[in-house]
C-alpha positions as CSV (number, residue, x, y, z in Angstrom):
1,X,-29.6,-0.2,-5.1
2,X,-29.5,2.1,-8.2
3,X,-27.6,5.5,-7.2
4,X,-28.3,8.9,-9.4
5,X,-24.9,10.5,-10.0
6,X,-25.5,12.9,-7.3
7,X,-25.0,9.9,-4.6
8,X,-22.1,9.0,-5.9
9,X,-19.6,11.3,-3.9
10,X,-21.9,11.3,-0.8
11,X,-22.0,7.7,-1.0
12,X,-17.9,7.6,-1.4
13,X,-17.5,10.1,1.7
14,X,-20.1,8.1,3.6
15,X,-18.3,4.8,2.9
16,X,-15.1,6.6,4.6
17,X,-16.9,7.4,7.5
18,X,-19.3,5.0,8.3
19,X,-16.8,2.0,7.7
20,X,-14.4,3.5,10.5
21,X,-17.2,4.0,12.7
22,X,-18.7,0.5,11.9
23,X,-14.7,-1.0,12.2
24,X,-15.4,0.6,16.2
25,X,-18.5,-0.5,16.9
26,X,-17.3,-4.0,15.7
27,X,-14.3,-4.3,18.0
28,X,-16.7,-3.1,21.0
29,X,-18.8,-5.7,20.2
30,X,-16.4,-8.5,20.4
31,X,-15.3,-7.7,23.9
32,X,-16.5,-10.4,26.1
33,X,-16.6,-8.4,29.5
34,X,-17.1,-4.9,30.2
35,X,-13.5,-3.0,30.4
36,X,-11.8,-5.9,29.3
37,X,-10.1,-5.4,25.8
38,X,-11.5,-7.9,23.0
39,X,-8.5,-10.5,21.4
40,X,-8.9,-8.4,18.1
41,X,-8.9,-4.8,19.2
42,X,-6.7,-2.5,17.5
43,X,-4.9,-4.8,15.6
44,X,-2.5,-3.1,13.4
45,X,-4.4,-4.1,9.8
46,X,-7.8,-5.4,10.7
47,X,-10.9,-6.0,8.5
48,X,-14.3,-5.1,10.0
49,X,-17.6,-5.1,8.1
50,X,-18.1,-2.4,5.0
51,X,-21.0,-0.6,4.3
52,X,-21.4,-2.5,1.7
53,X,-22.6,-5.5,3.8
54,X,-25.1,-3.6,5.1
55,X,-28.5,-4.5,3.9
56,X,-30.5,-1.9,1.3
57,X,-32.6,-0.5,3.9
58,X,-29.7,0.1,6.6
59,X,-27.5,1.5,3.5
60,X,-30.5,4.5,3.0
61,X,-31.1,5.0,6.8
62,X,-27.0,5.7,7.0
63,X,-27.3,8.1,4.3
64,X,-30.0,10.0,5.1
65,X,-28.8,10.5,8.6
66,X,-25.1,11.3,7.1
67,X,-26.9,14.3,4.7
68,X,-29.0,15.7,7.8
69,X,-25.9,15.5,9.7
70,X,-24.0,17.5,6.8
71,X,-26.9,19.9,7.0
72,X,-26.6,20.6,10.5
73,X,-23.1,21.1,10.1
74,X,-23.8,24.1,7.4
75,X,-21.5,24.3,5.0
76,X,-21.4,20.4,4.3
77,X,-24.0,20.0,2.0
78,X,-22.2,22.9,0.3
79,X,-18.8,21.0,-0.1
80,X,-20.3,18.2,-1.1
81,X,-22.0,20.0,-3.9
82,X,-18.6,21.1,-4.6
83,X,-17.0,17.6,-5.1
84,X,-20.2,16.7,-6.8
85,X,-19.4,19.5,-9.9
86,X,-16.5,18.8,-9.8
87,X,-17.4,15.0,-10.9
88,X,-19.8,16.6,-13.5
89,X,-17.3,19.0,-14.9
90,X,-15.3,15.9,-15.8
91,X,-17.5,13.6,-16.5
92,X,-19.1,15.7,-19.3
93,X,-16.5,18.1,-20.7
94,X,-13.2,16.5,-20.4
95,X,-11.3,16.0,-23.5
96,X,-11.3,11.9,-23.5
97,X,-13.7,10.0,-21.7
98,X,-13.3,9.2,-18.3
99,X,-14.5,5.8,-16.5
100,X,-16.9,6.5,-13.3
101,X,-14.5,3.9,-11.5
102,X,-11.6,6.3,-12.3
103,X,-12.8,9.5,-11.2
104,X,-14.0,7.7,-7.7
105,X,-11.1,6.0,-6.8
106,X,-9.0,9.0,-7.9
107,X,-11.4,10.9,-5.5
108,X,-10.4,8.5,-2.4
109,X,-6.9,8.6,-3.1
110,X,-7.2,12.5,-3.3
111,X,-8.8,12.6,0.5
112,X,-6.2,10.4,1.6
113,X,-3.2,11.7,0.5
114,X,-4.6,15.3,2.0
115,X,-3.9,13.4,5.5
116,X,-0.5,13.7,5.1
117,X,0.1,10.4,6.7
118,X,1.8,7.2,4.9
119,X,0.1,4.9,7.2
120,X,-3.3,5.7,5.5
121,X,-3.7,4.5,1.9
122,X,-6.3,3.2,-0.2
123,X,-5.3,-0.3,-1.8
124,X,-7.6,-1.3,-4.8
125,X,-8.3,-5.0,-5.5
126,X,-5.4,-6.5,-6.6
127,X,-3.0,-4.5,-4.4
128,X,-5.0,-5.5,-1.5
129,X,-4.3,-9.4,-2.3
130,X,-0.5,-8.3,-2.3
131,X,-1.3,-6.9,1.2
132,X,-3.1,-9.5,2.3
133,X,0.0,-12.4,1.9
134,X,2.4,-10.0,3.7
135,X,0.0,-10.5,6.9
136,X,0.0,-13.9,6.3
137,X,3.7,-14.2,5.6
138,X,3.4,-16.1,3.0
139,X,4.5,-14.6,0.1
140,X,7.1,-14.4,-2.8
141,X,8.9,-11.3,-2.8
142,X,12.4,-9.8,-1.8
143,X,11.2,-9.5,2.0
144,X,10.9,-5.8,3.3
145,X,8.7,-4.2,5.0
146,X,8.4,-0.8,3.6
147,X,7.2,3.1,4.3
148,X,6.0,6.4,3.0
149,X,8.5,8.8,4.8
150,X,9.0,12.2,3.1
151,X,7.2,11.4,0.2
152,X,10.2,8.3,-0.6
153,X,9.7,4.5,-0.3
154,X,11.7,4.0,2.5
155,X,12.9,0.8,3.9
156,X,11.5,-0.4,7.2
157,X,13.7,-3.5,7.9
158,X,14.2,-6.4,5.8
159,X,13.0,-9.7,7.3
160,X,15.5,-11.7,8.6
161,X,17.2,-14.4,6.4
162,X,15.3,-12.8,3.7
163,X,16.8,-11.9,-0.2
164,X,16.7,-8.3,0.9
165,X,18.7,-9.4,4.5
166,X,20.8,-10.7,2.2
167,X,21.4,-8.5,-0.7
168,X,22.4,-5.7,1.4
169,X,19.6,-3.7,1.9
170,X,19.4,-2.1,5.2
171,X,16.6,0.9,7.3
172,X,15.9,3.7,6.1
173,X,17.2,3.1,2.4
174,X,15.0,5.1,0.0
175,X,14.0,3.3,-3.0
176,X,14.0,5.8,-6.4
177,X,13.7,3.1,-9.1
178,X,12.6,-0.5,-9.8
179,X,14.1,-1.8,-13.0
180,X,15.7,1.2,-13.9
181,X,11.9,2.6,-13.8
182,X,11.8,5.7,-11.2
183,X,8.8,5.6,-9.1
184,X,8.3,9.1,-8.2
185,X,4.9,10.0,-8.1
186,X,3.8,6.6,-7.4
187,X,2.1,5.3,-3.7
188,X,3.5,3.1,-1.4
189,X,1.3,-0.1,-2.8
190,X,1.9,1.1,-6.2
191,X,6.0,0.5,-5.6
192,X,5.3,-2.4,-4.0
193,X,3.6,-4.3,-6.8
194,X,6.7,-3.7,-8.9
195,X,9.1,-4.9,-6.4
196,X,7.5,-8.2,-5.8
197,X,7.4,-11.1,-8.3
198,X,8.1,-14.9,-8.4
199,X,10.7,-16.5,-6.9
200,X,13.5,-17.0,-9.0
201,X,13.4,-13.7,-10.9
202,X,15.8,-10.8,-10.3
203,X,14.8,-7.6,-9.5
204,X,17.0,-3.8,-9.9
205,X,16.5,-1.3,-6.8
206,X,18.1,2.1,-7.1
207,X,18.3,3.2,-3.3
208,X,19.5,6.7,-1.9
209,X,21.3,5.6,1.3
210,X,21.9,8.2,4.2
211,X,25.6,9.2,4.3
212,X,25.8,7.9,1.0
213,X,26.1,10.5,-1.9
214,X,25.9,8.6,-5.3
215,X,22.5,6.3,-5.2
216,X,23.5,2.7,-5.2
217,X,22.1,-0.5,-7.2
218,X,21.3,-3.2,-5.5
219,X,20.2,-6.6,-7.3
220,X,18.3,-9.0,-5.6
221,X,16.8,-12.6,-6.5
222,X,13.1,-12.8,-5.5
223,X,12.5,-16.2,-3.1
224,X,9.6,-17.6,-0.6
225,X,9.5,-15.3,2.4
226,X,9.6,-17.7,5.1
227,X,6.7,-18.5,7.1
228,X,8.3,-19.3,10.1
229,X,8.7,-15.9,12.2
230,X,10.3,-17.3,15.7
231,X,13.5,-18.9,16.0
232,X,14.6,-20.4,19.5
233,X,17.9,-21.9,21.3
234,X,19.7,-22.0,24.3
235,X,23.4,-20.4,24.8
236,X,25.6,-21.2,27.9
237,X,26.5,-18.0,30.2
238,X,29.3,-18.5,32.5
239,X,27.8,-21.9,33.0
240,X,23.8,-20.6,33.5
241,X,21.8,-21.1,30.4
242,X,20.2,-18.3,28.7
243,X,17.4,-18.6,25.8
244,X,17.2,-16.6,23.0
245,X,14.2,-16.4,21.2
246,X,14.4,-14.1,17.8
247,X,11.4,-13.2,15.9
248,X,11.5,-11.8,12.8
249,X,7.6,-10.3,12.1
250,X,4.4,-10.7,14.1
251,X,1.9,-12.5,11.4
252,X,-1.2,-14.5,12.3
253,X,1.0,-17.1,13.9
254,X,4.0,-15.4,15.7
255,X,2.0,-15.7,19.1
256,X,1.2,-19.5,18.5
257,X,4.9,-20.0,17.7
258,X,6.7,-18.0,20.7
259,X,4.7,-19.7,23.1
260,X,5.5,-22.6,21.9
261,X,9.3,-21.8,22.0
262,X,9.0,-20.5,25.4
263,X,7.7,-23.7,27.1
264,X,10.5,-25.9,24.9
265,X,13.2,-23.0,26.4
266,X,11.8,-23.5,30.2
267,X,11.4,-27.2,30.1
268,X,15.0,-27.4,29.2
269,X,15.9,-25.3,32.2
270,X,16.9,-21.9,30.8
271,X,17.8,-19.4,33.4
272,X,17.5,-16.1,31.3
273,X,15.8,-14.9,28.5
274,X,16.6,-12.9,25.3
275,X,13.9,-11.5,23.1
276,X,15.5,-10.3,19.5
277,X,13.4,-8.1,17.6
278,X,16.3,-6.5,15.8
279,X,14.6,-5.7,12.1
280,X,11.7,-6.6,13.2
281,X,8.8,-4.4,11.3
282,X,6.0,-5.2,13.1
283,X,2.9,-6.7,12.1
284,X,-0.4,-7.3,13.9
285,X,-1.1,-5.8,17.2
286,X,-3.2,-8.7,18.7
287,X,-0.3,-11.6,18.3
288,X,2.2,-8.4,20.2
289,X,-0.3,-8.4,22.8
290,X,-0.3,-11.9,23.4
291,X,3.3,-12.5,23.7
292,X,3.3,-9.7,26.2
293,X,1.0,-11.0,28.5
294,X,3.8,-13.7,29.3
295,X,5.9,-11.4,31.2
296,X,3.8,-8.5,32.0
297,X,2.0,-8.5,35.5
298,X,-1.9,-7.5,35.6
299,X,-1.3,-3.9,38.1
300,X,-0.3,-2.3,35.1
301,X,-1.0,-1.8,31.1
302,X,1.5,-3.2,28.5
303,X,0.3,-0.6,26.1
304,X,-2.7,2.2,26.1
305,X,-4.7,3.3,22.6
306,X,-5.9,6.8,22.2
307,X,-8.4,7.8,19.4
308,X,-8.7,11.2,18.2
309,X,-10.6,12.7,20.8
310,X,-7.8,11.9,23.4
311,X,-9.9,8.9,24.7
312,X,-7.6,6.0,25.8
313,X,-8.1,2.3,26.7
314,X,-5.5,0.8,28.9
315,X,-5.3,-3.0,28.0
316,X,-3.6,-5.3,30.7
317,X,-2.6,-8.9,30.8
318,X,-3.6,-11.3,33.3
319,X,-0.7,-12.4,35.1
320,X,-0.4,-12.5,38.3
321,X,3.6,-11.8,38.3
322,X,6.6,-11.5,36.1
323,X,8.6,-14.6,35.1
324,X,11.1,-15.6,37.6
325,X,14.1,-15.1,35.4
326,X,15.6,-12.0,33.6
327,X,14.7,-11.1,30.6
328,X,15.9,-8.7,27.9
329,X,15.3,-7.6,24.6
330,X,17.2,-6.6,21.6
331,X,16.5,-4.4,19.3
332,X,17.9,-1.8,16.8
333,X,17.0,0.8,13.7
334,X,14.4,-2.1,12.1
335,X,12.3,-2.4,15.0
336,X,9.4,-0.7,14.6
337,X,5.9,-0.5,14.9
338,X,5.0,-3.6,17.0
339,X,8.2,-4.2,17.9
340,X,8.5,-1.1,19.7
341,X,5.2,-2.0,21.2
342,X,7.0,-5.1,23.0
343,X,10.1,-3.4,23.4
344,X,8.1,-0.4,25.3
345,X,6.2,-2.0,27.6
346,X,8.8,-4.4,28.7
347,X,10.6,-1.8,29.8
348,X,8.6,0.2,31.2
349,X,6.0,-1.9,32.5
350,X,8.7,-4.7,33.3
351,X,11.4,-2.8,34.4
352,X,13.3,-5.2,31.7
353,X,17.1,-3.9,29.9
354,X,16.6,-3.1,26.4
355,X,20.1,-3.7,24.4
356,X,21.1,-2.4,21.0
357,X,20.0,0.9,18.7
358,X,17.0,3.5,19.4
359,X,14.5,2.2,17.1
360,X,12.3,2.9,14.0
361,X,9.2,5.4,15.4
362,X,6.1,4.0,14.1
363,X,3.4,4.8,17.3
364,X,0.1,4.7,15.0
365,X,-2.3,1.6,14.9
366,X,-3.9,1.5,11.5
367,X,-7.1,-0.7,10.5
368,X,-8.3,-1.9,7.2
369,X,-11.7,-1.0,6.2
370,X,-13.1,-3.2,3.7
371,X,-15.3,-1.2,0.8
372,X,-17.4,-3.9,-0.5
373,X,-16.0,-4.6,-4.0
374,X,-12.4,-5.7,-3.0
375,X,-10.7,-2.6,-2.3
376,X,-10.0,-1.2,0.9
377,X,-9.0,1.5,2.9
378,X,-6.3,1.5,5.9
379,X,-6.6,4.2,7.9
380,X,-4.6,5.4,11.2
381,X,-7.4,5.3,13.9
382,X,-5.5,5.5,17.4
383,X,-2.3,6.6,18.4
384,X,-0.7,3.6,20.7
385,X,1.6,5.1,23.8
386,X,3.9,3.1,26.3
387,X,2.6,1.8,29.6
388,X,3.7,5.2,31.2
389,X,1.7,7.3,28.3
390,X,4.7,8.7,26.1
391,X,4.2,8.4,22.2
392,X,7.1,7.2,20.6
393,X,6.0,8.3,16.9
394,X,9.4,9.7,15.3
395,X,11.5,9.2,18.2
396,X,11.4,5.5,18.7
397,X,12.3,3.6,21.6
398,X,15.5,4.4,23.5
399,X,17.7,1.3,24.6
400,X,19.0,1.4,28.6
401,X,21.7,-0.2,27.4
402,X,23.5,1.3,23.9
403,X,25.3,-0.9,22.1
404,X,26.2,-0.4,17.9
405,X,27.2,-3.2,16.0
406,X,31.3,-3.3,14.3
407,X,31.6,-0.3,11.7
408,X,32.2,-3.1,9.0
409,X,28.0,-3.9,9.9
410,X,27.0,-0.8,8.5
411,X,29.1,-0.5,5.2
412,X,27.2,-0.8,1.7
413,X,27.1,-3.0,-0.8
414,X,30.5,-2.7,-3.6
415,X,29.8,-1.0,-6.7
416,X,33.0,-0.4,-8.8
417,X,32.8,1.0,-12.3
418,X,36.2,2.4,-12.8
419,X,39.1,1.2,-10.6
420,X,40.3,2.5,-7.3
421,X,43.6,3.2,-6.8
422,X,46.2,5.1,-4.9
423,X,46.1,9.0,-4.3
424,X,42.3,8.8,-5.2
425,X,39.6,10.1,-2.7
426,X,36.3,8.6,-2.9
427,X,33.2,7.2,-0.9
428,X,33.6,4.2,-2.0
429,X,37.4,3.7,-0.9
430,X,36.3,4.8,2.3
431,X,34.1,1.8,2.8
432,X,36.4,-0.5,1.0
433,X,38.7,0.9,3.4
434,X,35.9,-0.1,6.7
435,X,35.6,-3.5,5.3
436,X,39.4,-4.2,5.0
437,X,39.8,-2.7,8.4
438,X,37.3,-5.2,9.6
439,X,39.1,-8.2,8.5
440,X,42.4,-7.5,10.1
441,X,44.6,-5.5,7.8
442,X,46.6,-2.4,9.1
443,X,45.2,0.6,7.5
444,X,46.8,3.9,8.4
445,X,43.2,5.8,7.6
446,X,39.7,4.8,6.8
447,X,38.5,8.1,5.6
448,X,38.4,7.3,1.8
449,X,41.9,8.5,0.6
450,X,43.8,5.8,-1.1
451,X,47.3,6.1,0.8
452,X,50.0,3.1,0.6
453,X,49.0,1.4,3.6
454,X,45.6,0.8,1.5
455,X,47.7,0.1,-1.4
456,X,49.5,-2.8,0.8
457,X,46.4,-3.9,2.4
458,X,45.1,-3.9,-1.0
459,X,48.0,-6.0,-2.3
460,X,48.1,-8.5,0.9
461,X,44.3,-9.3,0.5
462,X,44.7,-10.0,-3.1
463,X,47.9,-12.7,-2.5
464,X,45.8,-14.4,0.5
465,X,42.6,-14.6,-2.0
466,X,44.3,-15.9,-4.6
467,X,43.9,-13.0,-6.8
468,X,46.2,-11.2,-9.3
469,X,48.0,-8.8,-7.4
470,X,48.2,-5.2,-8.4
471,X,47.2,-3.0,-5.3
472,X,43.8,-1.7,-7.3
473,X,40.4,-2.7,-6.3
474,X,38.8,-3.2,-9.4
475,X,34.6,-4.7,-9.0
476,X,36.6,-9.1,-8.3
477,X,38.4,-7.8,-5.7
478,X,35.7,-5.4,-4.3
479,X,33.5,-8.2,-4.2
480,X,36.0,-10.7,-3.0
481,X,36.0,-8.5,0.2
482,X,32.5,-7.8,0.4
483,X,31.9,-11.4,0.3
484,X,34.3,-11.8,3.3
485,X,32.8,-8.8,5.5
486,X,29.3,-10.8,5.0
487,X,30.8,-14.3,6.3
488,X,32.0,-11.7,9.0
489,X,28.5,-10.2,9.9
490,X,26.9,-13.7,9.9
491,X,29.6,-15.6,12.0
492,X,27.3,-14.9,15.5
493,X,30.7,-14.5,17.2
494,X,30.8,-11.2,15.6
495,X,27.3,-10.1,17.1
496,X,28.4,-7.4,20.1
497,X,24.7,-6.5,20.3
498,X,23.9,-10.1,21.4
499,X,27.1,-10.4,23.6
500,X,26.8,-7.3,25.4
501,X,22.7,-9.0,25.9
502,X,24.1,-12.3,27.5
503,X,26.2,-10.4,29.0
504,X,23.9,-8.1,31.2
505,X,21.0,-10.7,31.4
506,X,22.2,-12.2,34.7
507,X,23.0,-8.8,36.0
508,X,19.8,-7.4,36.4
């Protein structure tokens, strides 16, 4: 179909509009009975048909009804004229020639980022291949899931067992540059393209930490993101056994895999179950909704979705009644989005303990619209509240039961450029001093002046280490104790979250 310039911007807006109402009309569609929610509905990233795979004579029916809607609205054929000159102005007077392609996908990006939301983003071609491994989980990258909050990249979570797990990157860290490259100004997609690459090749993040005053750099090797997202076992309680079942993202497969794990964990008997979520950040709605339906009885909704015009749809499971065991879950700061959906409703809807940290806040349900030539748009379309109707955007999910892990958990990576040494008063003697205290030495303070007990503790570390001994932390010996505090942090005996979990489980 050949478009005059004067389509183009009508065309562009109609595309916005007419893809989110086609991505609707799809999902009701798909529903096989009346009421009943279809398997695919308000999945976090979905793809419905674009406009563009309409055929030619559908395309100019949409149209024309889109301008004699504009006219009846009065002053849209007016803005739209607006946009239009705009275009022209450009097009024809600007100093250096512009490409069409340029100005339209500037003009999409434009309305989006007037939404003020970093859940809705337009992703051209190639950044929507990057998007589409990370719901597939299978990807090479550093393994975070990240956001758009106050204009930063900020960190979601890192996955689990991931190089960003394991590098030291933790919730809420703001990214400012990538390879000593800042990337202000850029959008969330944009960032992401530089932080991923193959395996084996390093990658510099600068990262503003909260608490933190001087930005820290943190290195990290790119590897496989695993595709496996649920990890099962079985601990003894006092001499009942409890399953724990962890999972790390919710990809096309998660659902597949838990059930699996839960029939291996209740053919071996288990008495109790533990669901870990704990930097989990998210992933697709429909493979949340499955695992839910496990434990969630049919007389009430495991989640409701509300559109804009305060229109919800209650989705339920169809179980009869709960599981005849306890369960709980655990979660903390990294839990977000569909992990807060599961971690919600089993509390509310269950009546289930949640254990650990008040989580992330992400209560939005994005799809993605496809336009047609490889590029697409996600866009927020529903709000998703608890079973009891509370929207949890920015507030997250509150545990019943608070539990915070060791201070040594939340110290930061060691970055020592000049030595530290007694009488000085820094940050980073402070959590040098955190980490030292979390291996056993005696430290008279911990709030970042170097006394003599540091000194000594300082001194003691380096003859047990095998180091030279001179009461200064200088970058060996700072990461000779780092190194120690992260043997600490994965030894699971370490884990009071997970304790204080088993603990409660059989309480309930």
């Amino acid at each position: 179909m050949n478009l005059k310039k004067s389509h183009v911007v009508i065309l562009l807006v109609a595309a916005l509009l007419l893809g989110a109402a086609g991505s609707f009309f799809g999902i009701k569609l798909a529903q096989s009975e009346p009421g009943e929610p279809a398997d695919n509905s308000g999945q976090t990233d979905q793809k419905a048909e674009s406009f563009a795979d309409l055929s030619e004579s559908e395309r100019q029916s949409i149209l024309e009804k889109f301008a004699a809607s504009n006219g009846k609205n009065g002053n849209g054929s007016a803005d739209m004229k607006k946009v239009e000159q705009a275009y022209n102005i450009i097009q024809e007077n600007y100093v250096q020639d512009v490409e069409k392609k340029q100005l339209i996908e500037g003009a999409i990006q434009g309305m989006l980022e007037t939404l003020d939301d970093p859940y809705s983003v337009y992703m051209d071609k190639e950044t929507m291949k990057q998007f589409d491994q990370s719901i597939e989980s299978s990807f090479e990258g550093i393994g975070a899931e990240v956001s758009m909050v106050d204009d930063k990249v900020t960190i979601v979570a890192p996955i689990k067992g991931s190089p960003a797990e394991e590098a030291g990157l933790k919730p809420n860290d703001q990214i400012l540059a990538v390879d000593g490259e800042s990337v202000e100004g850029l959008d969330l997609y944009e960032t992401v393209l530089k932080i991923r690459g193959e395996k084996g090749t390093e990658v510099s993040l600068k990262i503003d930490r909260p608490g933190v005053s001087d930005p820290l750099t943190i290195k990290i090797v790119r590897d496989d993101i695993p595709l496996e997202t649920v990890h099962s076992e079985i601990k003894e309680v006092d001499g009942q056994k409890a399953g724990v079942i962890e999972i790390t993202s919710f990809s096309e497969k998660t659902s597949d895999e838990f059930k699996k794990a839960l029939d291996e964990l209740e053919s071996k008997g288990m008495e109790g179950l533990i669901i870990d979520v704990r930097g989990n950040p998210g992933g697709l709605f429909t493979d949340v909704q499955e695992i839910l339906k496990n434990f969630i009885p049919d007389d009430v909704p495991y989640v409701q979705v509300e559109d804009k015009n305060g229109k919800k749809e209650r989705y339920y499971s169809n179980t009869e009644k709960k599981k005849d065991y306890p369960v709980t879950v655990l979660m903390d700061e990294g839990s977000a989005s569909a992990s807060e959906i599961l971690a919600a409703a089993m509390k509310e809807a269950g009546g289930y303990e949640l254990v650990g940290e008040t989580t992330f806040g992400k209560g939005t349900v994005q799809q993605a619209i496809p336009m047609g030539d490889g590029s697409t748009i996600k866009i927020t379309l529903y709000k998703w509240l608890t079973p009891e109707g509370n929207w949890i955007h920015d507030k997250g999910v509150k545990p019943t039961i608070k539990v915070k892990q060791p201070a040594y958990f939340y110290t930061n990576p060691v970055e020592i450029e000049k030595p530290l040494k007694f009488d000085q008063n820094s940050e980073k003697i402070k959590n040098i001093q955190l980490m030292l205290k979390g291996l056993g030495y005696e430290l008279a303070r911990t709030d970042g002046y170097f006394d003599k007990s540091t000194e000594e503790a300082v001194e003691k570390f380096q003859k047990e280490e095998g180091l030279e001994v001179t009461g200064v932390i200088d970058q060996k010996t700072g990461g000779s104790i780092e190194s120690k505090i992260v043997e600490l942090i994965r030894d699971e005996k370490n884990d009071k979250q997970m304790e204080k979990a088993l603990e409660v489980l059989f309480q309930q």
